[in-house]
DOGUKOL-187472 format. One record per residue (C-alpha): x, y, z. Coordinates in Angstrom, 2 decimals. Example, Ala and Ser with C-alpha at 12.3 -4.5 7.8 and 13.67 -1.06 7.14 Angstrom:
REM residues 2
+---------+---------+---------+
:    east :   north :      up :
+---------+---------+---------+
:   12.30 :   -4.50 :    7.80 :
:   13.67 :   -1.06 :    7.14 :
+---------+---------+---------+
END
This chain:
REM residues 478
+---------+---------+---------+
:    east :   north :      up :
+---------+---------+---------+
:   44.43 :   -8.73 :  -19.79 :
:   42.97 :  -10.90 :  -17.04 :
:   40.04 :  -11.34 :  -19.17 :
:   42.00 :  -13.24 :  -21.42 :
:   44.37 :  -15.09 :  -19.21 :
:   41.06 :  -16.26 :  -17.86 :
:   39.83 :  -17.23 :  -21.26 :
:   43.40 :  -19.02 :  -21.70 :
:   42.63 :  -20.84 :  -19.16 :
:   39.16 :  -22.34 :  -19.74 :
:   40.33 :  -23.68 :  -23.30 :
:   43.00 :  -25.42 :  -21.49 :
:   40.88 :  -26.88 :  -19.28 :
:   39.12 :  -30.44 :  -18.86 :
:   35.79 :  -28.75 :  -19.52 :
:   36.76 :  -27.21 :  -23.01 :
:   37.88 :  -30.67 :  -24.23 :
:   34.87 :  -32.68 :  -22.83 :
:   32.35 :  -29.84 :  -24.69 :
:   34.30 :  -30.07 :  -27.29 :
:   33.63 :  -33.73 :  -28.02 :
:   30.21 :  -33.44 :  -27.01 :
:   29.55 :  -30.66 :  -29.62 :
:   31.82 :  -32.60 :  -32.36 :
:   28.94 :  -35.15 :  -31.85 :
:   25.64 :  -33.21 :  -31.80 :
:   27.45 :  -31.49 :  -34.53 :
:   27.72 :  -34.82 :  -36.79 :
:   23.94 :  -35.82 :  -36.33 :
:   22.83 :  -33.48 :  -38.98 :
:   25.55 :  -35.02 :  -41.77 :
:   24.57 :  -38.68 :  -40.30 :
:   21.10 :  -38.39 :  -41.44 :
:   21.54 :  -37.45 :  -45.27 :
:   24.13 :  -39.75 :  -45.76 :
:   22.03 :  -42.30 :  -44.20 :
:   19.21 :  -41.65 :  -46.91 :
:   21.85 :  -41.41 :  -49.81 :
:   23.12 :  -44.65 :  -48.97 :
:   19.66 :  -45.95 :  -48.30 :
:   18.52 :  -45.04 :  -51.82 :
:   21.61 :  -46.39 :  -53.45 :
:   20.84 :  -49.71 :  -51.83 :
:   16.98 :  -49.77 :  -52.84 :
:   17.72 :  -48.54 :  -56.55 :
:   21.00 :  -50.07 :  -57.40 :
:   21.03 :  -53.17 :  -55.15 :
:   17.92 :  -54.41 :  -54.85 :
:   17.01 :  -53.02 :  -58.08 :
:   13.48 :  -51.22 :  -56.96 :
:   12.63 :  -47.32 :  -55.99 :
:   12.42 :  -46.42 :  -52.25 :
:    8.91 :  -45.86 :  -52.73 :
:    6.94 :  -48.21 :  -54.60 :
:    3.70 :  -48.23 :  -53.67 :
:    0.83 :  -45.92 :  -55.29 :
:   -0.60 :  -43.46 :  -52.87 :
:   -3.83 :  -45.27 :  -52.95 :
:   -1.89 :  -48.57 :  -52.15 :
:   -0.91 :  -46.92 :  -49.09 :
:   -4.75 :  -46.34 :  -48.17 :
:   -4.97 :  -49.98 :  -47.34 :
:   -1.83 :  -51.21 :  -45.25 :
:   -3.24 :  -50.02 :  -41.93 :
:   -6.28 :  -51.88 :  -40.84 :
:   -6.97 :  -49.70 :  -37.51 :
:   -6.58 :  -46.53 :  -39.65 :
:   -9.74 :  -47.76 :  -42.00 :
:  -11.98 :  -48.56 :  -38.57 :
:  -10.75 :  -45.11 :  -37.27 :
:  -11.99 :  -43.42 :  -40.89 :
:  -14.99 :  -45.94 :  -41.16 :
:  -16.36 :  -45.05 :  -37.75 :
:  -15.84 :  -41.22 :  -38.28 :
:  -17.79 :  -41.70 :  -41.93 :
:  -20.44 :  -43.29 :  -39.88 :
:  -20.61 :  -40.58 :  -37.06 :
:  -20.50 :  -37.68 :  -39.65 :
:  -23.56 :  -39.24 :  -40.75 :
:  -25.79 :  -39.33 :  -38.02 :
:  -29.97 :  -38.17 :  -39.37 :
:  -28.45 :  -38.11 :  -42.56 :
:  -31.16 :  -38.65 :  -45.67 :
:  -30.94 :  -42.40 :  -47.27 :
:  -29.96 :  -40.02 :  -50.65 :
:  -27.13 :  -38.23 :  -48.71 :
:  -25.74 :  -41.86 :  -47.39 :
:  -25.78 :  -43.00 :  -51.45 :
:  -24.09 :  -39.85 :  -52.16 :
:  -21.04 :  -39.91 :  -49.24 :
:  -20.33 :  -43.83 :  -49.49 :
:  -20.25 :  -42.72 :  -53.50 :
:  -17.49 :  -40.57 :  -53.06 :
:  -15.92 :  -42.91 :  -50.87 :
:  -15.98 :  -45.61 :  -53.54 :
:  -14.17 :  -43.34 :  -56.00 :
:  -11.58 :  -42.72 :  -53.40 :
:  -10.81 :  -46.48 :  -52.65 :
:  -11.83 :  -47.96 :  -55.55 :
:  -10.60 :  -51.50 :  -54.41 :
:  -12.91 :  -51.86 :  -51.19 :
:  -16.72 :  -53.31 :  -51.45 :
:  -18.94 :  -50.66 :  -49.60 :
:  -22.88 :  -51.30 :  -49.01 :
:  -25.21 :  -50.20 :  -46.18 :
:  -28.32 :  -51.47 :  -44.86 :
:  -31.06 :  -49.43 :  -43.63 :
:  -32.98 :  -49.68 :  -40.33 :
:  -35.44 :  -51.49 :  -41.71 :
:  -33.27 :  -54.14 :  -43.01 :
:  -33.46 :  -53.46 :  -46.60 :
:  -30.01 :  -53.64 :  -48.49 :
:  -29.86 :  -49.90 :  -50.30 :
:  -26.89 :  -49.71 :  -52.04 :
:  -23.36 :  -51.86 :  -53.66 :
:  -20.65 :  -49.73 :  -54.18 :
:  -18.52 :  -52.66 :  -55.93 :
:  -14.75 :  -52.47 :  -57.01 :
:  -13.80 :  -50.11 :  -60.20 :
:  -10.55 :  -51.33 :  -61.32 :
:  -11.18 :  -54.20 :  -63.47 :
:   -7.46 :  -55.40 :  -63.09 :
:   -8.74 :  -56.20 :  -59.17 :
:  -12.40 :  -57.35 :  -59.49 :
:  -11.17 :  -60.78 :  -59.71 :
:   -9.35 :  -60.74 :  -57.03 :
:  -12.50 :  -59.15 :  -55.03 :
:  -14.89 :  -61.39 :  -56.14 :
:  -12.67 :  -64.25 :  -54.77 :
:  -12.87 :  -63.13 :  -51.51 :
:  -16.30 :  -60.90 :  -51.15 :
:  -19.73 :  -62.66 :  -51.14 :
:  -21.36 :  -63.15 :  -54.87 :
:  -25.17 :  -62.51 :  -53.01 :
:  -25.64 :  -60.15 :  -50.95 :
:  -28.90 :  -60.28 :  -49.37 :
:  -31.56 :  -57.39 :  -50.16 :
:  -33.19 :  -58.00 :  -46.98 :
:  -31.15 :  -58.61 :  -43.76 :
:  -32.89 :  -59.94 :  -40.48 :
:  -31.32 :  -59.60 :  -36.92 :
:  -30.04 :  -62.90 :  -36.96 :
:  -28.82 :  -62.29 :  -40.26 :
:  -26.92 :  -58.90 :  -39.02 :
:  -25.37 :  -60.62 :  -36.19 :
:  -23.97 :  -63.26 :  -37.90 :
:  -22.66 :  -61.49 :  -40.52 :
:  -20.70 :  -59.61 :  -37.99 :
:  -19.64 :  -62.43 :  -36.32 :
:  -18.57 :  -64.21 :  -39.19 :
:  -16.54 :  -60.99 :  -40.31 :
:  -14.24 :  -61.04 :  -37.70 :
:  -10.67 :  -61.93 :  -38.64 :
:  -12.11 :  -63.30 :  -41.97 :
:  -11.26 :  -62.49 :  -45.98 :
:  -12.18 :  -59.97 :  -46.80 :
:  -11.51 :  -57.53 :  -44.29 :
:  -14.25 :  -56.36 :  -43.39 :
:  -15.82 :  -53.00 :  -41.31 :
:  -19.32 :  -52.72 :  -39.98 :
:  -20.19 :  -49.59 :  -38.71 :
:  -23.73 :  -47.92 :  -37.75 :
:  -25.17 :  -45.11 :  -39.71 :
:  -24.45 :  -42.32 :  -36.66 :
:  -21.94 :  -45.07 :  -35.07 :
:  -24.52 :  -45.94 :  -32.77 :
:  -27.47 :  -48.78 :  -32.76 :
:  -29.90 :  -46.56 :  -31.02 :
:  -30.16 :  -43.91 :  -34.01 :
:  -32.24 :  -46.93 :  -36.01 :
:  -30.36 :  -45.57 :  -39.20 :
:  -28.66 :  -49.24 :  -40.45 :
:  -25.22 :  -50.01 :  -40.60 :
:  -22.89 :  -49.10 :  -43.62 :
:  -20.06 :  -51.98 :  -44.35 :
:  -16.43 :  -52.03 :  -45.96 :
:  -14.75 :  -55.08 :  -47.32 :
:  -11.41 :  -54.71 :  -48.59 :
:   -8.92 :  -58.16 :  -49.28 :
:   -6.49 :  -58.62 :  -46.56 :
:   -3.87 :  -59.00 :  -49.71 :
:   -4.22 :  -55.25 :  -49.96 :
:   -3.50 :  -54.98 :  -45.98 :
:   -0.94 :  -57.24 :  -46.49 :
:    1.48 :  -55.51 :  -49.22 :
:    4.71 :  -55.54 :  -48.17 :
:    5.42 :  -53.11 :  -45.88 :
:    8.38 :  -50.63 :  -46.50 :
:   11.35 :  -51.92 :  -46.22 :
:   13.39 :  -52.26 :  -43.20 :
:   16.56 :  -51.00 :  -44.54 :
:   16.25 :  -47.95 :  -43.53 :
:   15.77 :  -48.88 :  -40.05 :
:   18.59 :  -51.07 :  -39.59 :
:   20.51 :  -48.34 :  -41.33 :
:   19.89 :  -45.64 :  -39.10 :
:   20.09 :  -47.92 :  -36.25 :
:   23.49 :  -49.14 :  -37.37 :
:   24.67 :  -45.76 :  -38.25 :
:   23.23 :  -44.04 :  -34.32 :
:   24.69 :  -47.32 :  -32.98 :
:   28.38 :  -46.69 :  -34.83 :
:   28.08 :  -42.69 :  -33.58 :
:   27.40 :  -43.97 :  -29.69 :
:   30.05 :  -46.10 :  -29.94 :
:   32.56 :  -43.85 :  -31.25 :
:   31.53 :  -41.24 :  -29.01 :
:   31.88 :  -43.70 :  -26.20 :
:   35.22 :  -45.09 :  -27.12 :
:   36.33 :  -41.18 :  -27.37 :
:   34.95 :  -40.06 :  -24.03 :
:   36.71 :  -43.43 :  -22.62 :
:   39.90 :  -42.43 :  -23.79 :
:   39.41 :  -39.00 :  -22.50 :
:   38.25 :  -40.32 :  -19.24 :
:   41.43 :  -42.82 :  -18.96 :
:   44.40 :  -40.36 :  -19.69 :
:   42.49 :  -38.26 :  -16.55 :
:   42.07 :  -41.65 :  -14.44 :
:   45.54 :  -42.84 :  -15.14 :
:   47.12 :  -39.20 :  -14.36 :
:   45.06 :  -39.10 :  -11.00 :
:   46.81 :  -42.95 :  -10.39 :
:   49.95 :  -41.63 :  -10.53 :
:   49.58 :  -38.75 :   -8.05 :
:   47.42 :  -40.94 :   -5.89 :
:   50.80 :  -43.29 :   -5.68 :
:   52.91 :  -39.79 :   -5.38 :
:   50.70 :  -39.19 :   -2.18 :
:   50.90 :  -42.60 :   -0.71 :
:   54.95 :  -43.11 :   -1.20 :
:   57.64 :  -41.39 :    0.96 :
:   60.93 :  -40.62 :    0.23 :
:   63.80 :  -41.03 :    2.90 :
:   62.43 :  -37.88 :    5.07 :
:   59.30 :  -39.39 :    5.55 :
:   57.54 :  -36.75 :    2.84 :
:   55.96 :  -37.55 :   -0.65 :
:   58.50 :  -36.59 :   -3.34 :
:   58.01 :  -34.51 :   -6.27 :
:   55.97 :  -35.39 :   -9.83 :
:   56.15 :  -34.40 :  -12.93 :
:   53.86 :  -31.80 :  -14.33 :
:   51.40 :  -32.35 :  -16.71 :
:   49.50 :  -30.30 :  -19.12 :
:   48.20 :  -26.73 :  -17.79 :
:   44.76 :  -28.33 :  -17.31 :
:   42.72 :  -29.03 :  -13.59 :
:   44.76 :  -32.10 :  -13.11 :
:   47.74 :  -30.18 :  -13.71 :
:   46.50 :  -27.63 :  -11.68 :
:   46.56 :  -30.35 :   -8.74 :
:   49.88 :  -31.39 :   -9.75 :
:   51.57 :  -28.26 :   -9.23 :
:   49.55 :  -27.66 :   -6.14 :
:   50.94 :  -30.90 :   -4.83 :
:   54.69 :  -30.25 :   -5.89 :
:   54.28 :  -26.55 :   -4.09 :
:   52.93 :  -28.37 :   -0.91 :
:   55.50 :  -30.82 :   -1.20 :
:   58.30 :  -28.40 :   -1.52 :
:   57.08 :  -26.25 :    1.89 :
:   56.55 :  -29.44 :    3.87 :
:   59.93 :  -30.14 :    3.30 :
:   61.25 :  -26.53 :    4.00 :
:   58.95 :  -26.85 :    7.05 :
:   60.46 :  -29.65 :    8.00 :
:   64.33 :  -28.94 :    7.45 :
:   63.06 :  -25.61 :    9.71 :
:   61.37 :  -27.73 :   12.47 :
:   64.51 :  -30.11 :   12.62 :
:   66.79 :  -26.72 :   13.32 :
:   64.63 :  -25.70 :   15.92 :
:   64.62 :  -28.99 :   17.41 :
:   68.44 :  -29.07 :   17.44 :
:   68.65 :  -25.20 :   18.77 :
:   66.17 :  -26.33 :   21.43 :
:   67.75 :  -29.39 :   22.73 :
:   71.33 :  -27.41 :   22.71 :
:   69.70 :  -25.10 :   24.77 :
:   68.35 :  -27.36 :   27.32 :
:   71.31 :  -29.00 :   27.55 :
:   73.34 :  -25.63 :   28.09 :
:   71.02 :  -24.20 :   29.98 :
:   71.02 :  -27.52 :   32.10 :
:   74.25 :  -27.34 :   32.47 :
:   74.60 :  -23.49 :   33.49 :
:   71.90 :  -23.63 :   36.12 :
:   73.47 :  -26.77 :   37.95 :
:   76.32 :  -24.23 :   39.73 :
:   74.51 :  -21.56 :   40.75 :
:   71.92 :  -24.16 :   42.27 :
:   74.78 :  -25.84 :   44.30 :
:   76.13 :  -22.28 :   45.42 :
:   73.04 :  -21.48 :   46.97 :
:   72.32 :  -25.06 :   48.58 :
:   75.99 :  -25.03 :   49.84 :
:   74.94 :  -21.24 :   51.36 :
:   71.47 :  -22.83 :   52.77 :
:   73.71 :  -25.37 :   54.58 :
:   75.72 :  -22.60 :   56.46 :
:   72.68 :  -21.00 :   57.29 :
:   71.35 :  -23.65 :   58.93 :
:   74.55 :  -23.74 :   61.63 :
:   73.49 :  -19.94 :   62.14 :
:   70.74 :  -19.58 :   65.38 :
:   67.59 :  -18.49 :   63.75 :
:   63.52 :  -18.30 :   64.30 :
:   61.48 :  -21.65 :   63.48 :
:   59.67 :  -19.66 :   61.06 :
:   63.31 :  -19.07 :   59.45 :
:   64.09 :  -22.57 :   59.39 :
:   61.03 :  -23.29 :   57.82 :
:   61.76 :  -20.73 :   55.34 :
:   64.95 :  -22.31 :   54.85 :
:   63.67 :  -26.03 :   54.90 :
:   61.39 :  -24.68 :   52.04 :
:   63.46 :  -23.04 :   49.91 :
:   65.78 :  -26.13 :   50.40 :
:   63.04 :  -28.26 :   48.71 :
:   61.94 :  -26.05 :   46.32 :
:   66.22 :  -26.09 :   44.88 :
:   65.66 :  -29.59 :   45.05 :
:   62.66 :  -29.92 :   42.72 :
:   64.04 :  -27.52 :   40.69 :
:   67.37 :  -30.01 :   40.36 :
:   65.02 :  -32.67 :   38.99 :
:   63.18 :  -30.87 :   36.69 :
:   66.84 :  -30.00 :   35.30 :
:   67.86 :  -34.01 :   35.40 :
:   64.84 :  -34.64 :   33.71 :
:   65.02 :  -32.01 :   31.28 :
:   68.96 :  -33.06 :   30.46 :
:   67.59 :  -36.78 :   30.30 :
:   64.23 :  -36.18 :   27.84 :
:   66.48 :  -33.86 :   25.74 :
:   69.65 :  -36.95 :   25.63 :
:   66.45 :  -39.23 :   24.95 :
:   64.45 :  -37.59 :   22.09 :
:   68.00 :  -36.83 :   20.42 :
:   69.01 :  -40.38 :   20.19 :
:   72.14 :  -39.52 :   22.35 :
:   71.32 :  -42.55 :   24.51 :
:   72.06 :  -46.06 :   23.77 :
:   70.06 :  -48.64 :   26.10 :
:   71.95 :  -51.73 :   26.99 :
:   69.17 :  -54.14 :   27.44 :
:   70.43 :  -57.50 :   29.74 :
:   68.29 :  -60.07 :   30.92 :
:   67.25 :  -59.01 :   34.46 :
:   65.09 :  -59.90 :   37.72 :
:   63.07 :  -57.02 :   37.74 :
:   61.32 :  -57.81 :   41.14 :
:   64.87 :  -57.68 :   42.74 :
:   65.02 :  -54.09 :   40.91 :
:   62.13 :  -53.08 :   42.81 :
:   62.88 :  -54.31 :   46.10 :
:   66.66 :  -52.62 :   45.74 :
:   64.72 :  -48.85 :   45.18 :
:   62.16 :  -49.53 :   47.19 :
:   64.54 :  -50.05 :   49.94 :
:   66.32 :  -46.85 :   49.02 :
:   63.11 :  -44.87 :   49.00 :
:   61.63 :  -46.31 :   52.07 :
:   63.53 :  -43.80 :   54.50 :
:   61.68 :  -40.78 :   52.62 :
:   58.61 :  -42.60 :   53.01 :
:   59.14 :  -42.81 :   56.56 :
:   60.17 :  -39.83 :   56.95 :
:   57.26 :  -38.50 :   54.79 :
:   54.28 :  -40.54 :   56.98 :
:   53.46 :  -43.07 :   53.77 :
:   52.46 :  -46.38 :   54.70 :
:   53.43 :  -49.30 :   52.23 :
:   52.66 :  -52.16 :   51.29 :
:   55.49 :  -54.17 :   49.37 :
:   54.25 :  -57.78 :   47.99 :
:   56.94 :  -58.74 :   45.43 :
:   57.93 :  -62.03 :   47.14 :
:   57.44 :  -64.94 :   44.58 :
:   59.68 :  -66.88 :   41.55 :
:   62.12 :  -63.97 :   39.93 :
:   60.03 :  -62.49 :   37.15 :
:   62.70 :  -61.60 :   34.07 :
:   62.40 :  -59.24 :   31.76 :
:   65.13 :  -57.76 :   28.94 :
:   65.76 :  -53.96 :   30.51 :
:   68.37 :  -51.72 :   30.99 :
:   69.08 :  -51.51 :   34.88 :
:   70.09 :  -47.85 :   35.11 :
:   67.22 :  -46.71 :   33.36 :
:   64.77 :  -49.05 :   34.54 :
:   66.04 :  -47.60 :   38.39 :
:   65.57 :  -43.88 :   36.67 :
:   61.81 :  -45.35 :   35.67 :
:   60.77 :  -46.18 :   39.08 :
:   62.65 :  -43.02 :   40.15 :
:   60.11 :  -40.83 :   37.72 :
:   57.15 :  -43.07 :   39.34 :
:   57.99 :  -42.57 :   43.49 :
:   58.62 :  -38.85 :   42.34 :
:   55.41 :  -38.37 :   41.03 :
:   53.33 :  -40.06 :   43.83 :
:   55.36 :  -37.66 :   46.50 :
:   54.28 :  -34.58 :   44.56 :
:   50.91 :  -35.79 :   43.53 :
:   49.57 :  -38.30 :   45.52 :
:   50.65 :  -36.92 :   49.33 :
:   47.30 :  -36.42 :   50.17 :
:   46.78 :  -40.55 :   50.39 :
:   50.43 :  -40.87 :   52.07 :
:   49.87 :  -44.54 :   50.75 :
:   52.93 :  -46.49 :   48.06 :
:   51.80 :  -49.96 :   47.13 :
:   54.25 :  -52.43 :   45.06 :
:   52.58 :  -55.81 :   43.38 :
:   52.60 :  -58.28 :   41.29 :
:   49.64 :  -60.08 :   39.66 :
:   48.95 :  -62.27 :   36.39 :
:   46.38 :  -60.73 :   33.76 :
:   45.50 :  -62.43 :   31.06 :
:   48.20 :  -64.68 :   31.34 :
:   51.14 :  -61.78 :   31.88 :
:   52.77 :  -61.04 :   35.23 :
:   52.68 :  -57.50 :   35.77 :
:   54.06 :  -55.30 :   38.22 :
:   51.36 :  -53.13 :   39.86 :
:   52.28 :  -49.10 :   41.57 :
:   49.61 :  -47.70 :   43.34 :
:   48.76 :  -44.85 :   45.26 :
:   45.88 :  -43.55 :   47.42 :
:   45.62 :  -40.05 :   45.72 :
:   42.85 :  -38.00 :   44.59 :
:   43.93 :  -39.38 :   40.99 :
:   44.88 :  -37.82 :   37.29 :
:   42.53 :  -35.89 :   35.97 :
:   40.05 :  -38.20 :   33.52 :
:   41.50 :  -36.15 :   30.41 :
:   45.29 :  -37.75 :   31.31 :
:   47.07 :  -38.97 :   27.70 :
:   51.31 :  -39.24 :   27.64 :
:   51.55 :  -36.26 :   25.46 :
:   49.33 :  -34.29 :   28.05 :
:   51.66 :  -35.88 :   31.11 :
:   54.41 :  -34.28 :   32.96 :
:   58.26 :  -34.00 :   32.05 :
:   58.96 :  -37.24 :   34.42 :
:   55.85 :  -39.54 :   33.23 :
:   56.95 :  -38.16 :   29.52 :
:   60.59 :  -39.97 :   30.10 :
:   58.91 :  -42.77 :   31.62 :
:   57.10 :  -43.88 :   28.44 :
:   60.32 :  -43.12 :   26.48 :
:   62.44 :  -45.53 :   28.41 :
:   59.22 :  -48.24 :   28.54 :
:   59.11 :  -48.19 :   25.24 :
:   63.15 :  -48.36 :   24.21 :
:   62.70 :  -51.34 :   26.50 :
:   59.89 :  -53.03 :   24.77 :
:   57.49 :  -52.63 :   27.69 :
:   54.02 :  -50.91 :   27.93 :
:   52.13 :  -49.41 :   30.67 :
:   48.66 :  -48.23 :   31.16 :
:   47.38 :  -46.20 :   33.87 :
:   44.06 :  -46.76 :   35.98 :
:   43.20 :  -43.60 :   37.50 :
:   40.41 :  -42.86 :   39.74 :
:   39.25 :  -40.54 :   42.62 :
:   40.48 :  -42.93 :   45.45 :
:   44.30 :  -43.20 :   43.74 :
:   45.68 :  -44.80 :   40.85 :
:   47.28 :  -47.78 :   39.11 :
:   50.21 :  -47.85 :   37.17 :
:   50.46 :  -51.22 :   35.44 :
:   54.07 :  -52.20 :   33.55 :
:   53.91 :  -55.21 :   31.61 :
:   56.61 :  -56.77 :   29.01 :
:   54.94 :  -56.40 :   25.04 :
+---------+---------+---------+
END
C-alpha cells in the first residue's frame, strides 16, 4: 500500500511532468525524420519535377576533388617496384572504372609509356577541349616541373602522383586529368538540409515554448506564495493561500498554510500567557505590599527595644533588604502597567535640567549619607525637551538606583551637560567597576529595562559607555 501511495505520488509530481515532455520529444525524433524524407521526395519529384538522386554512380566518382588525390596517391603507393607491364595493367583497370578521366604515366627515364584516353564518345569532346592534343613522348625535368606547375588550379583537373608516391623510388610519375565540369555537377540539393534544419528548428522551438509554459505556471505559483510570505495580516502573521495541485509546490503550499495555522495558535497561546503573567505580577504585587509593611512597621518597634549592635545591624539590614525588595515590586507593577499599554504618557514641553536639579536635590541626602561625592554641572540656558514629568522623575529614579547598588564601590554621581554633534545631552556618570562588556537592554536589569521603555514612549534615546573606571549614561532627544 505505501508502495503505491509512493508511486501516486511521483506521477503527481513536477518530475513526472518535466520527463514526460522530455520523452514526448525524444519520442517524436524518430517520426520527424521519415516525414522529413517523404516530404523531401515529394518536393524533388513533384515540385521541381526531378528524382532525389540524379546522378549516375560514376558521376558521383568525380564531385570530390580531395577524394581523387586521396585514391590517386594510394594507386601510386600500391605501386611502389611495380613492373612497367603491371603499371599498364592497374592504370588499365582504372581507365575502365572512370572512363571520363585522361590517365598517362611517365617513366623514370622520361619516356611517356602509356594514354589511357576517355571511352565514352558522348564526352571525348568535351575532354579534348580541355586536355592537351600532344602529349610529349619524352619529358625533361624542366618539362616535368612545369607541367606541374602549370596544373595547378588549371582545366583539366589534373593529379600528378609518383610511381611509389615518392621521387626517390626513380619509378616516374603517373597523371589524372579529369574536366573540372565533372567536379563541378551540381551538388545535391540543399533541400534536404534546410528541411531537416527547419523541421529540428520547429521541434526545439516547440519543445521550448512547452518547457516555458511549464516553467511559468511553477514561477508564477512560487510569486504568489513569495507575496503570501512577505504580507501580514492584522496579527502581524502571513495569512493563509490557496492550495494548489498535489505536486512539490503544493507540497510547499500546504506546508506553509500548516505553519501558518500553528504560528497563529502559538501566538493566541503566547498572548494568554502574557495576560496570565502580567495579572499575576500585578496580584502578586499587590499581595506582597502588606505583609512587607507589617514587618517594616514590626522592625520599627524593634528598634525602640535595647538590643546588641550586632542586632541593630541585623535589623538595619534586614530593613534594607524589605526596602529593595519594595522596589523590585514598584518596578515589577510599573514594567507590567508599561508592556500592557495600561499607561498613557502625557508628554508637555519641559525644562529638563530643572528636572534634574529638583531629584538631584532629593537624592543628595542619601548621597551624603552614603559617602558619594558629586559633581552637579547643569547650570546653563533651560534645555527643553517634550517628556512626561512623573515618569521622566521615575527615569532618573531607575538611574540613582542603579549606581547605589552597582556602582558603590566608586562612591562617585556626576550630572552634565555637553553638545555632541550638534545635540545637548545630559551626561550620568559613575566611578564603578562598570557593566560587564556583554551589556544589551534585553540582557539589563528590571529598572534599566523600564528605563528604555519610558525613553522611548518619550521619543528619547540613550546609549551607555561602560568601562572599568565607571560608566556613562548619555540621554539625548531623537
Amino acid at each position: 500500500m505505501r508502495q503505491n501511495k509512493r508511486y501516486y505520488s511521483f506521477r503527481q509530481s513536477l518530475l513526472f511532468r518535466y520527463l514526460l515532455i522530455v520523452l514526448a520529444a525524444l519520442l517524436f525524433l524518430p517520426i520527424v525524420f521519415p516525414l522529413s524524407y517523404i516530404l523531401y521526395s515529394y518536393i524533388e519529384g513533384v515540385v521541381i519535377g526531378r528524382p532525389a538522386s540524379s546522378q549516375s554512380v560514376e558521376g558521383q566518382r568525380y564531385n570530390n576533388g580531395e577524394k581523387l588525390e586521396k585514391m590517386w596517391h594510394r594507386e601510386a603507393l600500391q605501386l611502389k617496384d611495380a613492373s612497367p607491364e603491371k603499371v599498364n595493367d592497374r592504370l588499365q583497370q582504372l581507365s575502365e572504372d572512370y572512363t571520363r578521366a585522361w590517365l598517362f604515366w611517365v617513366d623514370g627515364d622520361g619516356e611517356l609509356k602509356r594514354v589511357f584516353s576517355p571511352l565514352h564518345s558522348d564526352d571525348a569532346e568535351k575532354v579534348s577541349d580541355v586536355t592537351p592534343i600532344h602529349i610529349p613522348t619524352q619529358w625533361t625535368a624542366t618539362e616535368s616541373i612545369a607541367f606541374m606547375k602549370d596544373s595547378t588550379d588549371s582545366n583539366p583537373f589534373t593529379v600528378v602522383a609518383f610511381v611509389g608516391d615518392k621521387a626517390e623510388y626513380g619509378q616516374g610519375f603517373m597523371v589524372m586529368q579529369v574536366p573540372r565540369s565533372l567536379l563541378n555537377t551540381p551538388s545535391p540539393s540543399s533541400v534536404p538540409i534546410v528541411l531537416y534544419g527547419s523541421v529540428l528548428l520547429i521541434l526545439f522551438l516547440g519543445f521550448a515554448a512547452v518547457s516555458w509554459l511549464f516553467f511559468a505556471r511553477i514561477r508564477r505559483r512560487l510569486l504568489r506564495l513569495q507575496t503570501a510570505m512577505t504580507m501580514a495580516e492584522g496579527d502581524g502573521l502571513p495569512g493563509l493561500i490557496q492550495k494548489g495541485k498535489p505536486d512539490e509546490v503544493g507540497k510547499l503550499e500546504e506546508a506553509f498554510n500548516t505553519m501558518v495555522i500553528e504560528l497563529k495558535d502559538s501566538r493566541k497561546r503566547e498572548l494568554d500567557e502574557e495576560q496570565l503573567r502580567k495579572r499575576l505580577i500585578a496580584d502578586l504585587s499587590h499581595d506582597l505590599r502588606t505583609p512587607l509593611t507589617v514587618i517594616r512597621s514590626h522592625l520599627y518597634n524593634l528598634r525602640k527595644e535595647k538590643m546588641s549592635d550586632e542586632g541593630a545591624g541585623s535589623l538595619n539590614l534586614m530593613d534594607e533588604r524589605i526596602s529593595d525588595l519594595s522596589v523590585l515590586m514598584d518596578n515589577l507593577l510599573s514594567y507590567n502597567l508599561l508592556t500592557s499599554g495600561k499607561v498613557t504618557l502625557n508628554l508637555e514641553r519641559k525644562d529638563v535640567l530643572r528636572l534634574l536639579r529638583e531629584s538631584a536635590a532629593a537624592w543628595y541626602p542619601l548621597w551624603e549619607r552614603e559617602g558619594f561625592c558629586t559633581e552637579i554641572e547643569l547650570e546653563g540656558d533651560p534645555l527643553y525637551w517634550e517628556v512626561d514629568e512623573i515618569w521622566f522623575r521615575r527615569v532618573l529614579d531607575n538611574l540613582y538606583q542603579n549606581i547605589m547598588r552597582h556602582a558603590h564601590s566608586g562612591l562617585f554621581v556626576g550630572l552634565s551637560t555637553e553638545m555632541r554633534n550638534g545635540v545637548q545631552v545630559i551626561i550620568i556618570s559613575d566611578h564603578g567597576t562598570g557593566m560587564d562588556s556583554g551589556f544589551s537592554i534585553k540582557g539589563a536589569g528590571l529598572g534599566l529595562s523600564i528605563v528604555d521603555l519610558l525613553l522611548t514612549q518619550m521619543n528619547l534615546r540613550w546609549e551607555v559607555d561602560s568601562t572599568p573606571a565607571g560608566t556613562s549614561i548619555v540621554i539625548y532627544s531623537s
